[in-house]
C-alpha positions as CSV (number, residue, x, y, z in Angstrom):
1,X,16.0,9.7,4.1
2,X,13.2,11.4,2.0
3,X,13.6,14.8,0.2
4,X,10.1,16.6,1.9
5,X,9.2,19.7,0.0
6,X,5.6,20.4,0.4
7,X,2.7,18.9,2.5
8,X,2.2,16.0,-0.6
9,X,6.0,15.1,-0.6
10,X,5.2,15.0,3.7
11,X,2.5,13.0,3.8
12,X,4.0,10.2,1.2
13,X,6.9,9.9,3.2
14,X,4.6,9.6,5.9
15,X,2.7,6.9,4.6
16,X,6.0,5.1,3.3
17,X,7.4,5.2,6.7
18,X,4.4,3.6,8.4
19,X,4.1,0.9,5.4
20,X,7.6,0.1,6.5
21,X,7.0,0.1,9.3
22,X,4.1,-2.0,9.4
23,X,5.3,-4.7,6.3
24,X,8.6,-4.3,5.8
25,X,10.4,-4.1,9.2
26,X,11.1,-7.7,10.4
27,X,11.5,-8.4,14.0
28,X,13.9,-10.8,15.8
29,X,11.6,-11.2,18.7
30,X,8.7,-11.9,16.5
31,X,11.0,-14.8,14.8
32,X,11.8,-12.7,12.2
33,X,8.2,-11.9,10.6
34,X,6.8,-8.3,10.3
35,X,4.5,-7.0,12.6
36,X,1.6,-7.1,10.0
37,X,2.6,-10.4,9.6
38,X,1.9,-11.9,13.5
39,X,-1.4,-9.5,13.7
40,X,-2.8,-11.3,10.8
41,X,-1.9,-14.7,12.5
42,X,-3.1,-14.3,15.5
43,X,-6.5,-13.0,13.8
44,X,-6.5,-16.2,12.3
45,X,-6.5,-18.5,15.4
46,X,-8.1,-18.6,19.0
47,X,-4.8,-19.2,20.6
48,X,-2.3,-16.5,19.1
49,X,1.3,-17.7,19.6
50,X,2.4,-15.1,22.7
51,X,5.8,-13.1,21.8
52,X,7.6,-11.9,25.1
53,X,8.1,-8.4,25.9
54,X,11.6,-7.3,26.3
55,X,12.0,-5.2,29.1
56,X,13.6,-1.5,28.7
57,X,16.7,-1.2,30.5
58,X,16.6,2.5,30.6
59,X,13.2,2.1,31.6
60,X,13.9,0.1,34.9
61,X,16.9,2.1,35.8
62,X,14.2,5.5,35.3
63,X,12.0,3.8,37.9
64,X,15.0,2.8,39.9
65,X,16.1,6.4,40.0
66,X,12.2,7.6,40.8
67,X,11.9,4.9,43.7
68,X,15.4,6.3,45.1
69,X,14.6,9.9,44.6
70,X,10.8,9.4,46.4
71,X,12.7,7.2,49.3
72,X,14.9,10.4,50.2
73,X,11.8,12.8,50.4
């Protein structure tokens, strides 16, 4: 994705990526706006609109496999 040579060439591909990732990289469950762009939003009011937080499936099934392992012990 980027052609890193030195520490310069590093850290602009560095900085590109988190630009990108900051203003560029539109999100369905923020209703298709950047992230930059619902920070700034909710700055701008007292009651921020409140985005849900999809839960990780491979995150529940972890715990799942922690609460099993911890209930044989």
């Amino acid at each position: 994705m980027y052609d890193i040579k030195d520490e310069s060439s590093l850290r602009n591909a560095i900085d590109s990526y988190i630009h990108f990732y900051n203003y560029g990289r539109l999100q369905e469950r923020f209703d298709s706006q950047t992230p930059i762009q619902v920070r700034t939003a909710a700055l701008k009011t007292e009651s921020p609109v409140v985005f849900p937080i999809v839960q990780d499936k491979r995150i529940i099934r972890y715990k799942e496999h922690l609460a099993a392992l911890a209930a044989r012990a």
